[in-house]
PABAVO-720610 format. One line per 2 residues: number of its first residue (from 1); their letters; for each residue x, y, z of N, C-alpha, C. Coordinates in nm, 4 decimals. Layout:
<sites>
NUM = a = X/Y/Z/X/Y/Z/X/Y/Z  ...
</sites>
This chain:
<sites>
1 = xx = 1.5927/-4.0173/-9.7386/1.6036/-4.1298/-9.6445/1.5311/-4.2512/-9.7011  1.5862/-4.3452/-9.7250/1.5427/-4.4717/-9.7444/1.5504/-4.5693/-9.6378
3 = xx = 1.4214/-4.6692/-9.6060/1.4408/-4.7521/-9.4768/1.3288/-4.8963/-9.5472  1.3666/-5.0130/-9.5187/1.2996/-5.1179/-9.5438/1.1863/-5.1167/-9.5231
5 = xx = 1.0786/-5.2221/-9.5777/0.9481/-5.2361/-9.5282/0.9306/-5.2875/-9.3927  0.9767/-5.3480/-9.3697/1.0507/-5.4391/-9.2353/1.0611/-5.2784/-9.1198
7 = xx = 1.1135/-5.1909/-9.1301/1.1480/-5.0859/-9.0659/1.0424/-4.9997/-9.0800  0.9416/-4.9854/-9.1898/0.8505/-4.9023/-9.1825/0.7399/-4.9564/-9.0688
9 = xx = 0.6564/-5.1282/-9.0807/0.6117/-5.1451/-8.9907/0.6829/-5.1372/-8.8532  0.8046/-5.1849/-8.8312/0.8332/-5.1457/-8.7046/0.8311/-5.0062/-8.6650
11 = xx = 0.8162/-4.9401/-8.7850/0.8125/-4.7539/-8.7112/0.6629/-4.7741/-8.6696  0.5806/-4.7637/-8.7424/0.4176/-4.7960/-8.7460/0.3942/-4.8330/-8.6250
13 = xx = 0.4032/-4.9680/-8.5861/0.3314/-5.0644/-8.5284/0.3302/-5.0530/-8.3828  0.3776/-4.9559/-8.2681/0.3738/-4.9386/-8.1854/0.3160/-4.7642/-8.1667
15 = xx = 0.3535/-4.6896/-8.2630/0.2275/-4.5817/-8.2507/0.0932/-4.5786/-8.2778  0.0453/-4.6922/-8.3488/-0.0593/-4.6920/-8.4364/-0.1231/-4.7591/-8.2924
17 = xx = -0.0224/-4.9165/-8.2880/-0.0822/-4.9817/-8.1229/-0.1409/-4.8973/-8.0161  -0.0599/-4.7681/-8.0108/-0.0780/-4.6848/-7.8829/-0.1672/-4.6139/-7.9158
19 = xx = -0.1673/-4.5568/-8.0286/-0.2977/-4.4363/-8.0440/-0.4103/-4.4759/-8.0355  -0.4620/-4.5683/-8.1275/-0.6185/-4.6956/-8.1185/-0.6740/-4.7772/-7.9479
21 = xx = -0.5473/-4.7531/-7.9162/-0.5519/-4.8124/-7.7380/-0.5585/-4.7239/-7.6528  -0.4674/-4.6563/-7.6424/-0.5412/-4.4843/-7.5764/-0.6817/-4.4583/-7.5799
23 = xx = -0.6376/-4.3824/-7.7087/-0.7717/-4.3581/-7.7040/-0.9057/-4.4063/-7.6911  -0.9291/-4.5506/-7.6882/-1.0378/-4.6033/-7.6437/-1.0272/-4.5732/-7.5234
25 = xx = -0.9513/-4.6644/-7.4496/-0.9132/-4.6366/-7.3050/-0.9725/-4.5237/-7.2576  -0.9613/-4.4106/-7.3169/-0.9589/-4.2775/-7.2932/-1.1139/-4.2593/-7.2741
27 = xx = -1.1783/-4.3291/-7.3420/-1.3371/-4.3185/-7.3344/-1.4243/-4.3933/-7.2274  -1.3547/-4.4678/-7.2212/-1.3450/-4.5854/-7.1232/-1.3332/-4.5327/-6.9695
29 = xx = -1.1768/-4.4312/-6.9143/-1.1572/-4.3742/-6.8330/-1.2500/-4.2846/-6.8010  -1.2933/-4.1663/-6.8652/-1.3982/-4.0611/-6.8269/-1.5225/-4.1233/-6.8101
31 = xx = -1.5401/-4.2134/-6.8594/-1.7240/-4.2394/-6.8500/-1.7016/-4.3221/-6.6826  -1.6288/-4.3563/-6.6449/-1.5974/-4.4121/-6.4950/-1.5814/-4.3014/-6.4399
33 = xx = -1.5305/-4.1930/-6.4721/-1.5169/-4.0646/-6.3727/-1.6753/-4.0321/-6.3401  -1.7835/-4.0185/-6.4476/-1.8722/-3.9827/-6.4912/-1.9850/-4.0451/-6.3770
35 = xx = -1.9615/-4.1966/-6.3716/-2.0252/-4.2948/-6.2700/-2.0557/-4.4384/-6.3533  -2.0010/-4.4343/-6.4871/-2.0382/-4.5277/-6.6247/-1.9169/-4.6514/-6.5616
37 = xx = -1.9489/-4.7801/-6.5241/-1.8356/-4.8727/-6.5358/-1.8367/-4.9752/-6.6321  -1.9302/-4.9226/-6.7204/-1.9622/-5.0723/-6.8444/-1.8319/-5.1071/-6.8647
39 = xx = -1.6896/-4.9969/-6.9090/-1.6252/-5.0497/-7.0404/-1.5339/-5.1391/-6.8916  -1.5585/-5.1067/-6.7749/-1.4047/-5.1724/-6.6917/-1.4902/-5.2905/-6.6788
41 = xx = -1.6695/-5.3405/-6.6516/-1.7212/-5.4424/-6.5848/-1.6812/-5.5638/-6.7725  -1.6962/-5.4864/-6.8456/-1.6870/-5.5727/-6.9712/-1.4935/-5.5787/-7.0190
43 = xx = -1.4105/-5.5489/-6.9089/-1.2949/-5.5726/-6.9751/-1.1973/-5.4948/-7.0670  -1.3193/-5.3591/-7.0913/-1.2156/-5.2542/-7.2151/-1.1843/-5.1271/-7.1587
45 = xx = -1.1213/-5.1360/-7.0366/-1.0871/-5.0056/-6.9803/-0.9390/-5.0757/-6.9215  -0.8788/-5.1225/-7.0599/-0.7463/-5.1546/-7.0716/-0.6816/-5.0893/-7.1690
47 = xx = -0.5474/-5.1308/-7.1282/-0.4182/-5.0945/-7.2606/-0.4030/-5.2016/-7.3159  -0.4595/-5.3543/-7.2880/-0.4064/-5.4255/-7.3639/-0.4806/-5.4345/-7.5472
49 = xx = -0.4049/-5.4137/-7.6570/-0.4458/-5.3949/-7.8088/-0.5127/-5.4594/-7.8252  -0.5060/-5.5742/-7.8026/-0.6540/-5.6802/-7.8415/-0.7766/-5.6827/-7.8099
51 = xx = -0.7951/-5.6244/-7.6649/-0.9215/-5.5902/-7.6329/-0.9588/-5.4613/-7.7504  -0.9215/-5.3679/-7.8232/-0.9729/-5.2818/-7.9034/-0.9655/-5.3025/-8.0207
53 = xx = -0.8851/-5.3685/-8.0855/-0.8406/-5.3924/-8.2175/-0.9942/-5.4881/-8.3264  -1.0330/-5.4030/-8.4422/-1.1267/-5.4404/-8.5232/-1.0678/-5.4993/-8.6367
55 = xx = -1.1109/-5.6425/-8.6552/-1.0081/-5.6841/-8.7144/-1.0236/-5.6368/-8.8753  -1.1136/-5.5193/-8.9200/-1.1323/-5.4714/-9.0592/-1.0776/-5.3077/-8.9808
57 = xx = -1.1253/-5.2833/-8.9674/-1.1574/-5.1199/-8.8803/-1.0064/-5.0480/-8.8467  -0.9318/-5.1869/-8.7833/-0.7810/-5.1371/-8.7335/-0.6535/-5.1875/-8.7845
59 = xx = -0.7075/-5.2879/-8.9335/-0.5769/-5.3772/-8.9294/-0.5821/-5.3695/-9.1275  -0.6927/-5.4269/-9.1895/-0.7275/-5.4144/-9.3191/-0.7862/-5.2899/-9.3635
61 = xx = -0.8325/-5.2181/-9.3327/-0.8618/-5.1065/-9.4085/-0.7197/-5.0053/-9.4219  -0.6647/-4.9539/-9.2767/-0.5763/-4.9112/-9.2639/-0.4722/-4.9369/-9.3698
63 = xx = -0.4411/-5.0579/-9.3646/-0.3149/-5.1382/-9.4374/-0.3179/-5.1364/-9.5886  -0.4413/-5.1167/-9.6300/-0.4889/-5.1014/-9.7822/-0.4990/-4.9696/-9.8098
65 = xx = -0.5504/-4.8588/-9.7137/-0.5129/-4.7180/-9.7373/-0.3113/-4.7026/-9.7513  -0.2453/-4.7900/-9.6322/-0.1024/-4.7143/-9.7041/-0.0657/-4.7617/-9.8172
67 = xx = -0.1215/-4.8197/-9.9024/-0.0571/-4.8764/-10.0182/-0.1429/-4.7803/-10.1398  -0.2470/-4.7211/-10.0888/-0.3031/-4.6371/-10.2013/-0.2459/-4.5191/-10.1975
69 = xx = -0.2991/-4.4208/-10.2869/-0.1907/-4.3197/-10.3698/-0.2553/-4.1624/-10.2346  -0.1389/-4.1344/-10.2282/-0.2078/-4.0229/-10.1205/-0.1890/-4.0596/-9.9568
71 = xx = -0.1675/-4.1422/-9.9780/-0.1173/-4.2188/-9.8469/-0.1470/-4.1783/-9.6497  -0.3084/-4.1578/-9.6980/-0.3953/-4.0817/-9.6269/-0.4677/-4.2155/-9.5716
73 = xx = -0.4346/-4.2347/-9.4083/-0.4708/-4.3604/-9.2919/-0.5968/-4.3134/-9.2565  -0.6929/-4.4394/-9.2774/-0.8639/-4.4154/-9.2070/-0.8548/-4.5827/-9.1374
75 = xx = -0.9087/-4.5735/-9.0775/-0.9464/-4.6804/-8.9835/-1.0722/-4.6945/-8.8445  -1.0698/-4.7393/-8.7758/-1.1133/-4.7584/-8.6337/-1.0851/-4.8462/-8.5626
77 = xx = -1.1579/-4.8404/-8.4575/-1.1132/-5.0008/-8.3643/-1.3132/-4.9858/-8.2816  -1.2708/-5.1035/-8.2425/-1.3755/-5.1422/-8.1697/-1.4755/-5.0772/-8.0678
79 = xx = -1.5448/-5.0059/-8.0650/-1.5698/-4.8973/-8.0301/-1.5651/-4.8956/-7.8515  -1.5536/-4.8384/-7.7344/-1.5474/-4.8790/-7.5805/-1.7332/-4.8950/-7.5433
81 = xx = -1.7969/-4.9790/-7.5002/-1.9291/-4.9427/-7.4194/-1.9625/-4.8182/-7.3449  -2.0823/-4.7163/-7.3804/-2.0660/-4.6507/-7.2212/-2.2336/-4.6633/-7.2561
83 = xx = -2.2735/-4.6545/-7.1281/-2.4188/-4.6529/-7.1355/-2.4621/-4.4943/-7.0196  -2.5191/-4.4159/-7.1061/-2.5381/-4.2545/-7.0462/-2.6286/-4.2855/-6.9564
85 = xx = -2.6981/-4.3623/-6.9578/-2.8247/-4.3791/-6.8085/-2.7207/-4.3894/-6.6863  -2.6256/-4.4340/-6.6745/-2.5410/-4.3833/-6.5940/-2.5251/-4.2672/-6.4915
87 = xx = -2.5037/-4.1384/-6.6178/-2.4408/-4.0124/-6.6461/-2.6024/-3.9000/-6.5172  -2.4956/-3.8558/-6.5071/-2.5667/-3.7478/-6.3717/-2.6044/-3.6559/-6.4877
89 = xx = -2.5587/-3.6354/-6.5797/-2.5891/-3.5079/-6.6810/-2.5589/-3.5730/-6.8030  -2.6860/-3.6696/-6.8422/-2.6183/-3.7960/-6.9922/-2.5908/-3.6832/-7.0943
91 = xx = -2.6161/-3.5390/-7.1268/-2.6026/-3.4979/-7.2628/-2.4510/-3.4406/-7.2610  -2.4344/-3.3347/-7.1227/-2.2738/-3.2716/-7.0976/-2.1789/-3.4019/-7.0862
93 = xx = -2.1844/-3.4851/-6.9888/-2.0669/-3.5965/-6.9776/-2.0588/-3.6485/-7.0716  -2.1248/-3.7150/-7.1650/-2.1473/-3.8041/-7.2759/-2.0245/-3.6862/-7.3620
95 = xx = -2.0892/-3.5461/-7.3901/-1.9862/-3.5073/-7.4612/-1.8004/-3.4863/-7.4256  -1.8641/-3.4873/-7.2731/-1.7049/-3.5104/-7.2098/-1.6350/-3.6398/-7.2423
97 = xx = -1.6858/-3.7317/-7.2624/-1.6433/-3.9055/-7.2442/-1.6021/-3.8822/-7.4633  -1.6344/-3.8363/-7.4877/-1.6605/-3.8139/-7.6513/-1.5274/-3.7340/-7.6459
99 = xx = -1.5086/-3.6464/-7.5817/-1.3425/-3.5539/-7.6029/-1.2481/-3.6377/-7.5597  -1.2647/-3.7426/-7.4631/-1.1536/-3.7909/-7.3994/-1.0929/-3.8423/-7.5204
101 = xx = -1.1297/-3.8965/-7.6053/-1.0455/-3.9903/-7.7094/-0.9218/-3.8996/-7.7933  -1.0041/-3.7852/-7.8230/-0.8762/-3.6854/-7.9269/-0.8314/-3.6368/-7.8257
103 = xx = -0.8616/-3.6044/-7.7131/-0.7577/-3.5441/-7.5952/-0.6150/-3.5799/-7.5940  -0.6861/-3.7654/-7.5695/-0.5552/-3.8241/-7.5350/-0.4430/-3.8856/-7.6815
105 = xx = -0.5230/-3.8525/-7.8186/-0.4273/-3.8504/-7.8985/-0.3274/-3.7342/-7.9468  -0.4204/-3.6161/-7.8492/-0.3044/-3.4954/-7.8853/-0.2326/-3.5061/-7.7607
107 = xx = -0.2316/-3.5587/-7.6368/-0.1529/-3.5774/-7.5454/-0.0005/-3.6861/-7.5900  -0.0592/-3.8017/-7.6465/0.0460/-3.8845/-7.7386/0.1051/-3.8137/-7.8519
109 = xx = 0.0405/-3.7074/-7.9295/0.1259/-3.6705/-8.0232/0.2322/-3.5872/-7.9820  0.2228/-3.5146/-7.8787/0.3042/-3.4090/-7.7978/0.4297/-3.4908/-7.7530
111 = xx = 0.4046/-3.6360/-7.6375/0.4709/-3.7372/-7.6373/0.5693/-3.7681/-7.6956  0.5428/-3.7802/-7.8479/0.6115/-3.8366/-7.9667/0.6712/-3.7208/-8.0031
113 = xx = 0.6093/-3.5723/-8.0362/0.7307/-3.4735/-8.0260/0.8214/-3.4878/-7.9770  0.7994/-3.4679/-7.8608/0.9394/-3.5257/-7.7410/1.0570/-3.5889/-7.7855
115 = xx = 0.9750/-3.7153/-7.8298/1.0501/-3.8444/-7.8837/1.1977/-3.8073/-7.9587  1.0879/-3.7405/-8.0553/1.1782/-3.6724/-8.1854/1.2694/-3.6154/-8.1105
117 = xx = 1.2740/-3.5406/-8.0312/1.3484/-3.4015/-7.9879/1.4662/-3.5037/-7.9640  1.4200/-3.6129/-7.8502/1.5512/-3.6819/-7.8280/1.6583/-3.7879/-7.9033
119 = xx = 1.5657/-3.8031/-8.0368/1.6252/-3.8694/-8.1308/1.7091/-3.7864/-8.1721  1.6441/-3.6384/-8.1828/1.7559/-3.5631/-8.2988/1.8807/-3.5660/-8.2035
121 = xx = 1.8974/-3.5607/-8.0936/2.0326/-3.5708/-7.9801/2.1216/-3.6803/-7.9817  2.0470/-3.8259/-8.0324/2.1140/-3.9298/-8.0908/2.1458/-3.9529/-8.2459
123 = xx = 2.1828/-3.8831/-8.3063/2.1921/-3.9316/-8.4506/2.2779/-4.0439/-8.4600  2.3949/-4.0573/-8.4093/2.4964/-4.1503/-8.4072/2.4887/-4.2796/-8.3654
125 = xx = 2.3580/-4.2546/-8.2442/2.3533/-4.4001/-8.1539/2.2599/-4.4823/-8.2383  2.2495/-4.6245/-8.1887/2.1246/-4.7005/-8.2011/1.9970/-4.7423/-8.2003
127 = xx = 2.0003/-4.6104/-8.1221/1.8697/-4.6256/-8.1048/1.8234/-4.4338/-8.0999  1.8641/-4.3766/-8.1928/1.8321/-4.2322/-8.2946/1.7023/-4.2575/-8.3798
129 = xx = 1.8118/-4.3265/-8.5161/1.7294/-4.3409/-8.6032/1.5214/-4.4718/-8.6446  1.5510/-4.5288/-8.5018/1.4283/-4.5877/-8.4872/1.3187/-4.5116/-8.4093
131 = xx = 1.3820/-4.4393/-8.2993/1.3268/-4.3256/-8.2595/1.2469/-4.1754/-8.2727  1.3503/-4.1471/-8.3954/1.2970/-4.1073/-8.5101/1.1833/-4.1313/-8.6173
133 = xx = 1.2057/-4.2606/-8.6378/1.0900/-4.2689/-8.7543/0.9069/-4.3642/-8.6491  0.9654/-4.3972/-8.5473/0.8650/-4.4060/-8.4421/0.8157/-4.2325/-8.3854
135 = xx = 0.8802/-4.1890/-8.3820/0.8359/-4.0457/-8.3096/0.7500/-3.9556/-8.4500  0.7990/-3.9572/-8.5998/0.7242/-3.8864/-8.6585/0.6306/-3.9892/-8.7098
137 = xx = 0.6449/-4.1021/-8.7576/0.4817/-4.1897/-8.7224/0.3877/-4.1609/-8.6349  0.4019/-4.1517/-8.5086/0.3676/-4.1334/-8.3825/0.2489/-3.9978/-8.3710
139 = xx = 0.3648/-3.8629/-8.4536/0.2714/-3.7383/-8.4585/0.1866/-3.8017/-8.5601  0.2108/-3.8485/-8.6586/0.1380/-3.8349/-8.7676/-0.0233/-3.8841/-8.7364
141 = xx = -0.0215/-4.0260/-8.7035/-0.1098/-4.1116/-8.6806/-0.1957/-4.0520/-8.5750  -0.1683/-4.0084/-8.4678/-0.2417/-3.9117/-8.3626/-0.3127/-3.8222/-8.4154
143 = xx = -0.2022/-3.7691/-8.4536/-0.3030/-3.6090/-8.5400/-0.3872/-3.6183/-8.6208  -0.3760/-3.6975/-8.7266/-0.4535/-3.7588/-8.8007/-0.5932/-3.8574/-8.7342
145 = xx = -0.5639/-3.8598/-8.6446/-0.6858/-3.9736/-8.5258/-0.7611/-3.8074/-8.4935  -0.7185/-3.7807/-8.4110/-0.7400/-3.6715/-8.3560/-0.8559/-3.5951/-8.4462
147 = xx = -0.7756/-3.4981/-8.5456/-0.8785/-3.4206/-8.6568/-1.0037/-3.4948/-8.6732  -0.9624/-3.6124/-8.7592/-1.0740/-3.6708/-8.7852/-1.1746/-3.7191/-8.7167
149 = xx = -1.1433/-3.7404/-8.5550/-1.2553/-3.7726/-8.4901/-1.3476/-3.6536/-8.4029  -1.2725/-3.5088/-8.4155/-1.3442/-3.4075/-8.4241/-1.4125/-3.3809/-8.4966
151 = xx = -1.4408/-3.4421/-8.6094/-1.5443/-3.4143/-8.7233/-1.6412/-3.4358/-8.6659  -1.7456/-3.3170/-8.6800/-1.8695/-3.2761/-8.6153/-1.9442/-3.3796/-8.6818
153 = xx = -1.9595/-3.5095/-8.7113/-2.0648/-3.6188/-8.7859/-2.0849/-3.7314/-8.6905  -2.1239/-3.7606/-8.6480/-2.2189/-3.8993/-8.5403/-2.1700/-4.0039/-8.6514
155 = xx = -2.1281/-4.1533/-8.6196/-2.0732/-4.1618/-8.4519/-1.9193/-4.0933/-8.4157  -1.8479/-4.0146/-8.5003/-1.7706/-3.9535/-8.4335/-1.7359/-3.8887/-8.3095
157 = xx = -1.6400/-3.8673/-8.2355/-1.6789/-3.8597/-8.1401/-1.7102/-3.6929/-8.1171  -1.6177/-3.5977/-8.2307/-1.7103/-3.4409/-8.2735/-1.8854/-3.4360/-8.2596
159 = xx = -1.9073/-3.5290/-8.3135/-2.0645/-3.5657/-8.3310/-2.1056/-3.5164/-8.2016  -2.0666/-3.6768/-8.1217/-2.0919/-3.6664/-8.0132/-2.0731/-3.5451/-7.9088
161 = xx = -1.9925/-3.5003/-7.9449/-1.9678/-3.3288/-7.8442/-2.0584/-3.2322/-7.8863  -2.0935/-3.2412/-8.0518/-2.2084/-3.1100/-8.1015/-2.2959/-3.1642/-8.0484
163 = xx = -2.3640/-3.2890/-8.0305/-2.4863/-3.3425/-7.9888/-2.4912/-3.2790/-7.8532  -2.4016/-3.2861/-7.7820/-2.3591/-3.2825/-7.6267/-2.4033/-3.1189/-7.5613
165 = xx = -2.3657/-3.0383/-7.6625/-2.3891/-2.8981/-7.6582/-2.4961/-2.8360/-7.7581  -2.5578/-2.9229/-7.8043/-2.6774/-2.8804/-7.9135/-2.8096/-2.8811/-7.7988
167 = xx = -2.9191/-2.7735/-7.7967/-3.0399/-2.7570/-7.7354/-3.0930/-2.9130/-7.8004  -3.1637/-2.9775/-7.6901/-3.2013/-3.1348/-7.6606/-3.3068/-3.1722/-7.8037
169 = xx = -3.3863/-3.0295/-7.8572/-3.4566/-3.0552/-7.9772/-3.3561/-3.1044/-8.1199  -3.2648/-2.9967/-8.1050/-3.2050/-2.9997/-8.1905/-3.0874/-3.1171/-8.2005
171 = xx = -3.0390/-3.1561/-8.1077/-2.9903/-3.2687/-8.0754/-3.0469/-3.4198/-8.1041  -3.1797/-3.4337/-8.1053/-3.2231/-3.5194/-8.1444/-3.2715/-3.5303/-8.3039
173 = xx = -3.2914/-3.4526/-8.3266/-3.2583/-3.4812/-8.4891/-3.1201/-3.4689/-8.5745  -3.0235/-3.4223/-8.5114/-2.9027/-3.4601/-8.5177/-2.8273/-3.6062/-8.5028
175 = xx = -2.8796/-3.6511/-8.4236/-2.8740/-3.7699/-8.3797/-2.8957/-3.8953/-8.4713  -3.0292/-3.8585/-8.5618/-3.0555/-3.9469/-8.7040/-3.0046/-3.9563/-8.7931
177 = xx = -2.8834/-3.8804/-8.7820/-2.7792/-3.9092/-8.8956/-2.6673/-4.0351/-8.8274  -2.6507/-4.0824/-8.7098/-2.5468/-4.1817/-8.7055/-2.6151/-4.2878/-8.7837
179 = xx = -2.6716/-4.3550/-8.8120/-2.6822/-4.4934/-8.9063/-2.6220/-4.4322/-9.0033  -2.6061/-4.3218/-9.0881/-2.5279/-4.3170/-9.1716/-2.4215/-4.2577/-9.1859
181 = xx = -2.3867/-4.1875/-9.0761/-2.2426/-4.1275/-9.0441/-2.1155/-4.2231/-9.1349  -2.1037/-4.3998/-9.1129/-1.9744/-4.3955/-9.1674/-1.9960/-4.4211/-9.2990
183 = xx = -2.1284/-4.4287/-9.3518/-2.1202/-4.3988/-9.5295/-2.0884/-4.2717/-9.5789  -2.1679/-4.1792/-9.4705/-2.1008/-4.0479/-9.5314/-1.9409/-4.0235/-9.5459
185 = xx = -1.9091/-4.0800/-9.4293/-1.7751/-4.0771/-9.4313/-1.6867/-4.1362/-9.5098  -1.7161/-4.2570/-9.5660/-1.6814/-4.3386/-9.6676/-1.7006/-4.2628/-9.7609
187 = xx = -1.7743/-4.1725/-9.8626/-1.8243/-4.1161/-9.9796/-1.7339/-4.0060/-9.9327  -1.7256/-3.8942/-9.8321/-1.5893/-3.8316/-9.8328/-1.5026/-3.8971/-9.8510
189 = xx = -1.4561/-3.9865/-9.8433/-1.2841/-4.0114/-9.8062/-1.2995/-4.0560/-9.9636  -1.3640/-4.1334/-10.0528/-1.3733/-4.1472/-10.1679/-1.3269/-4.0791/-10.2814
191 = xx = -1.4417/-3.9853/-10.2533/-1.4470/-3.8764/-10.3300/-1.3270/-3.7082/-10.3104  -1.2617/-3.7230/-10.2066/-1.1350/-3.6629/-10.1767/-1.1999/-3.5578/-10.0911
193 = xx = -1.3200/-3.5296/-10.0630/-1.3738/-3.4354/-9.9969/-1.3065/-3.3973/-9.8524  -1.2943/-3.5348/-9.8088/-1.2402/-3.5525/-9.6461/-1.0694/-3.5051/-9.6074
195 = xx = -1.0273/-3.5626/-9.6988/-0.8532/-3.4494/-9.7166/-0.8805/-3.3305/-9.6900  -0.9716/-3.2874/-9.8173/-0.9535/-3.1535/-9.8181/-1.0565/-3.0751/-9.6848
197 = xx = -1.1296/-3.1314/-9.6465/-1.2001/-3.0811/-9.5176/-1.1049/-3.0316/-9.3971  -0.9960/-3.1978/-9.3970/-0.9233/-3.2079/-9.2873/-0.7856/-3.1464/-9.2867
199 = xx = -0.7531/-3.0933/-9.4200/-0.5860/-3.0723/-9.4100/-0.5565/-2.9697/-9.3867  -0.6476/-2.8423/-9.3911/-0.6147/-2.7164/-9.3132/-0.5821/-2.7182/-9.1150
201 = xx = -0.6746/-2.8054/-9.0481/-0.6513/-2.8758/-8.9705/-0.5100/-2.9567/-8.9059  -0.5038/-3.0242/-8.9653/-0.3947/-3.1498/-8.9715/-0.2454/-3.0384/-8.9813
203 = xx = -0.2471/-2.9540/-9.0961/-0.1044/-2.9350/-9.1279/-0.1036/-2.7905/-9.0299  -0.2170/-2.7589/-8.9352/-0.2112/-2.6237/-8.7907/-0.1614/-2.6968/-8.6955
205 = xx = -0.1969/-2.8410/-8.6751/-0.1195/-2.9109/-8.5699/0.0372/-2.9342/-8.6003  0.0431/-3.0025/-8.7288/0.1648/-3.0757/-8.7629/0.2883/-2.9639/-8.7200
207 = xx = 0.2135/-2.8411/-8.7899/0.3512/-2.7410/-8.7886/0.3510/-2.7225/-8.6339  0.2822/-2.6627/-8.5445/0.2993/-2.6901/-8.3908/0.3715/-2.7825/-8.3384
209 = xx = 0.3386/-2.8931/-8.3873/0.4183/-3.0703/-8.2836/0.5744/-3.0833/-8.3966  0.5779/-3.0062/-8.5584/0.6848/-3.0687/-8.5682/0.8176/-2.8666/-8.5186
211 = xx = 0.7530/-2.7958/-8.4506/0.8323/-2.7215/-8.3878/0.8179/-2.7751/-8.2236  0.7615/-2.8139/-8.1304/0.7941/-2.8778/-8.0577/0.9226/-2.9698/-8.0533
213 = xx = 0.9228/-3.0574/-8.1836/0.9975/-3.2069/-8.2006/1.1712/-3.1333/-8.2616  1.1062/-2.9558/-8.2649/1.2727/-2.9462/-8.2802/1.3305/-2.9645/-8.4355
215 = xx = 1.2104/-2.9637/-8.5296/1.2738/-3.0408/-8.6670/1.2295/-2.9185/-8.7496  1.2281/-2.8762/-8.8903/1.2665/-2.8397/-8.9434/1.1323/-2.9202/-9.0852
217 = xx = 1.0755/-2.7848/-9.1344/0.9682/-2.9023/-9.2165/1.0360/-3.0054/-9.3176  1.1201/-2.9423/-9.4025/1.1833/-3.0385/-9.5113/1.2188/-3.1500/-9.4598
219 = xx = 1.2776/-3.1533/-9.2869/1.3243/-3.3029/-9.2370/1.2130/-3.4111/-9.2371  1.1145/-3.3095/-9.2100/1.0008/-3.4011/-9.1505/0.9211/-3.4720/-9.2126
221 = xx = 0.8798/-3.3561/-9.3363/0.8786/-3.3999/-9.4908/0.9497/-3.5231/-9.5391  1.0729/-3.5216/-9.5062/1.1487/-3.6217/-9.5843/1.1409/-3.7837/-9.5137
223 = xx = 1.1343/-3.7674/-9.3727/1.1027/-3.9171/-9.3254/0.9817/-3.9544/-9.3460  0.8440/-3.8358/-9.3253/0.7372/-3.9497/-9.3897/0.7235/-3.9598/-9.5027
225 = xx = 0.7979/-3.9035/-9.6002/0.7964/-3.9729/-9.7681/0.8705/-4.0797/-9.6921  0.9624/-4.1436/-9.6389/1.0037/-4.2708/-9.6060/0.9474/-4.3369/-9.5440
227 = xx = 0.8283/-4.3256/-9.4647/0.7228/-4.3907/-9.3713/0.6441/-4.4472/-9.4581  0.6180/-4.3901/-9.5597/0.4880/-4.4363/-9.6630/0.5326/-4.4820/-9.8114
229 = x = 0.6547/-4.4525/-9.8359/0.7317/-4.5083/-9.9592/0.7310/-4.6394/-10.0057
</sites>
């Protein structure tokens, strides 16, 4: 399958929109369940992209990873406020408000299964083949959000859940690793460490969401060599 550059961002650019927006949102939503209203009193317990979007984090780093070899997406966005003095139980909720984010990107990747399922029913129509390459973007970028922000490292939001369930001693010296959490993370993703951490991971989901989506690996295979080509 061959498809323009023109067609690759338009596959992109509305899953990538949705996943980075969710999922803040998503952090945003629970810490209000919790009794936390920072992110709604400050404006980021929206869907709209701009309130989350970092303009290195979600737009240039990303965009310079698909053009490198391996074609393996890191990014972020702007992180949501929550302040745990809030929190009736700051160490359990905090780790609850910390799951909401990959929750709701494996809730969107499931979504985008879907998608697929109903694209493969349109091959003929007009709106199949955009559906298609939006729906396996869609898993990809999620899942890929997802794994990686289960990584048990501060400020991730994994971090944040081991912190959440770590005895309060041990938790706090855990804790002294976020100032350097995204160098570490940077020196993985560098050094190839972070692939290989994450892809046993990544390809337990993929095969799950791309039998959901009804497809067939070689298909699936073959459009994101066209997503990233």
């Amino acid at each position: 399958m061959q498809i323009t550059l023109m067609q690759q961002i338009a596959a992109w650019l509305l899953p990538v929109l949705l996943a980075i927006t969710v999922h803040e949102t998503a952090h945003g939503w629970m810490a209000r369940r919790f009794g936390d209203r920072t992110a709604q009193i400050l404006g980021r317990l929206t869907l709209n992209p701009i309130k989350h979007i970092d303009p290195i984090g979600t737009i240039l780093v990303p965009g310079l990873m698909l053009l490198m070899p391996g074609a393996f997406i890191f990014g972020w966005a702007k992180p949501v406020p929550v302040d745990w003095r809030n929190f009736a139980r700051p160490k359990q909720d905090m780790a609850w408000v910390a799951l909401a984010g990959p929750a709701s990107n494996l809730l969107m990747a499931l979504g985008w299964a879907l998608a697929v399922r109903v694209a493969l029913l349109l091959p003929d129509s007009w709106l199949g083949v955009p559906l298609l390459l939006m729906g396996v973007a869609g898993i990809l970028i999620n899942t890929i959000l997802m794994v990686l922000n289960l990584l048990p490292l501060p400020p991730l939001d994994g971090g944040r859940v081991l912190s959440g369930v770590l005895p309060p001693a041990y938790a706090r010296q855990f804790a002294r690793i976020e100032p350097y959490g995204l160098w570490i993370l940077i020196a993985l993703l560098v050094t190839g460490v972070l692939g290989v951490l994450l892809a046993p991971a990544i390809s337990l989901v993929l095969r799950m969401l791309i039998g959901i989506a009804g497809m067939n690996a070689g298909y699936f295979q073959m459009v994101q060599r066209a997503l990233f080509s």
